[in-house]
C-alpha positions as CSV (number, residue, x, y, z in Angstrom):
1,X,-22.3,-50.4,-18.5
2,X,-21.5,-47.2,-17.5
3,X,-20.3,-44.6,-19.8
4,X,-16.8,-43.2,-18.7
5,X,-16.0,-39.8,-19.2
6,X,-13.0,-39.3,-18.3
7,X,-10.0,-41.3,-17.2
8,X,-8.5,-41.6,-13.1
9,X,-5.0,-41.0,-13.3
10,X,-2.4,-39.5,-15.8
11,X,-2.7,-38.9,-19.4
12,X,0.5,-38.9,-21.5
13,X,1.1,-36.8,-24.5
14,X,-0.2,-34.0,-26.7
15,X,-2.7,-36.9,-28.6
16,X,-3.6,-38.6,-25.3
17,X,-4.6,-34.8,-24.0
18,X,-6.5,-34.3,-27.3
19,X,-8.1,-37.5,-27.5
20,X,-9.5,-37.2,-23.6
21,X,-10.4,-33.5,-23.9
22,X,-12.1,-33.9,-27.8
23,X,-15.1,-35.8,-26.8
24,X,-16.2,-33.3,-23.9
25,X,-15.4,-30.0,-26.0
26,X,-17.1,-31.8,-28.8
27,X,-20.4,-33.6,-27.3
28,X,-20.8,-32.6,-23.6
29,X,-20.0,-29.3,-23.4
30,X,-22.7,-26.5,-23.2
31,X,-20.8,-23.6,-21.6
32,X,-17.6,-22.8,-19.1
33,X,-17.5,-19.8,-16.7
34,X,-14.3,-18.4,-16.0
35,X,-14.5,-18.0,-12.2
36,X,-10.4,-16.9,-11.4
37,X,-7.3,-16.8,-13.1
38,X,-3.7,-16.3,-11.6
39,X,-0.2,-16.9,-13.4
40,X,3.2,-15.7,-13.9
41,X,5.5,-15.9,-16.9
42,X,5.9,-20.0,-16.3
43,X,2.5,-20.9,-14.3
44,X,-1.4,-20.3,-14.6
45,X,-4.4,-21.3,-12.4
46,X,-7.7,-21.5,-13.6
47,X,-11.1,-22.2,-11.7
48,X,-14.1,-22.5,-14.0
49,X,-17.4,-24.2,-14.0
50,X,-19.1,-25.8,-16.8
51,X,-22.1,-26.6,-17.8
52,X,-22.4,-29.8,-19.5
53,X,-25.6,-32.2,-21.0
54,X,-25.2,-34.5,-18.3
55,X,-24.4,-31.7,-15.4
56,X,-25.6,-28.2,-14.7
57,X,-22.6,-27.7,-13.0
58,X,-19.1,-29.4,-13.3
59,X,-16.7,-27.1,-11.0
60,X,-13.0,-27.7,-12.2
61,X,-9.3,-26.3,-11.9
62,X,-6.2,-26.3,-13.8
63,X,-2.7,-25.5,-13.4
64,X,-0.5,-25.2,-16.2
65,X,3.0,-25.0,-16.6
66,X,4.3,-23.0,-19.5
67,X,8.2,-23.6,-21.1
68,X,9.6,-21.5,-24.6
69,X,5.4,-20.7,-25.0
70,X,4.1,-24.1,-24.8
71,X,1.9,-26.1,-22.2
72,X,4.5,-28.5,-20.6
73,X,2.5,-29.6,-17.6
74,X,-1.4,-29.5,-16.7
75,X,-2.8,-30.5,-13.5
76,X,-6.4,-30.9,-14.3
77,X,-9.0,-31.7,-11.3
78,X,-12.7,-31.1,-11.8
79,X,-15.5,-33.1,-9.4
80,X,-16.2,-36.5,-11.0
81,X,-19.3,-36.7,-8.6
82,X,-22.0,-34.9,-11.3
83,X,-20.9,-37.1,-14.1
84,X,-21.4,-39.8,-11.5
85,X,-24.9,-39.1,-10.7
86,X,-25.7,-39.0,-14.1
87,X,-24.2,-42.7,-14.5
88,X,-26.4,-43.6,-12.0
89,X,-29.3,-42.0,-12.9
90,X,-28.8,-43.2,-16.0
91,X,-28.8,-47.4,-14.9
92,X,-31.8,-47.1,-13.5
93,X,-33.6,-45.4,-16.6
94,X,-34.0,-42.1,-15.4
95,X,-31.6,-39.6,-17.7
C-alpha cells in the first residue's frame, strides 16, 4: 500500500494543520528555497521549492491570511506528482 503524504482536500484546525505539516518538517524535509514572497498587512504569498528524501524538488505555494497577528486562513498547493513518482517507484521495488 502506498504511503500517503498528504491529504486531498481541507484540513480543519490549528492540530489538524500541525498534525499534517509535523511528519514532513520532521522526516521528509531536507531543505526549502524561498523563491518569492508578496503580502500586505492581512495577506502573504509564498513560492518555495523543497527538497525532500523522496523528491529533489517539490515546488509549492501558500497564501495566508493574517487577522489581530495570527494565521486565520492558508491556502496551501504544492505538486503531488514527485511524491507520486516516488509511490510508484516505490511498488515496484525501486526506491
Amino acid at each position: 500500500m502506498q504511503q500517503q503524504f498528504a491529504p486531498a482536500g481541507r484540513i480543519a484546525g490549528i492540530q489538524a494543520y500541525r498534525d499534517f505539516l509535523a511528519p514532513f518538517a520532521e522526516q521528509l524535509l531536507v531543505r526549502a528555497d524561498m523563491i518569492t514572497v508578496f503580502g500586505d498587512d492581512s495577506t502573504a504569498v509564498l513560492v518555495y521549492d523543497t527538497e525532500t528524501r523522496t523528491a529533489k524538488s517539490a515546488p509549492a505555494a501558500e497564501c495566508v491570511t493574517v487577522r489581530d497577528g495570527k494565521i486565520v486562513y492558508n491556502r496551501f498547493v504544492f505538486d503531488r506528482t514527485p511524491f507520486i513518482e516516488f509511490g510508484r517507484r516505490q511498488a515496484q521495488g525501486n526506491p
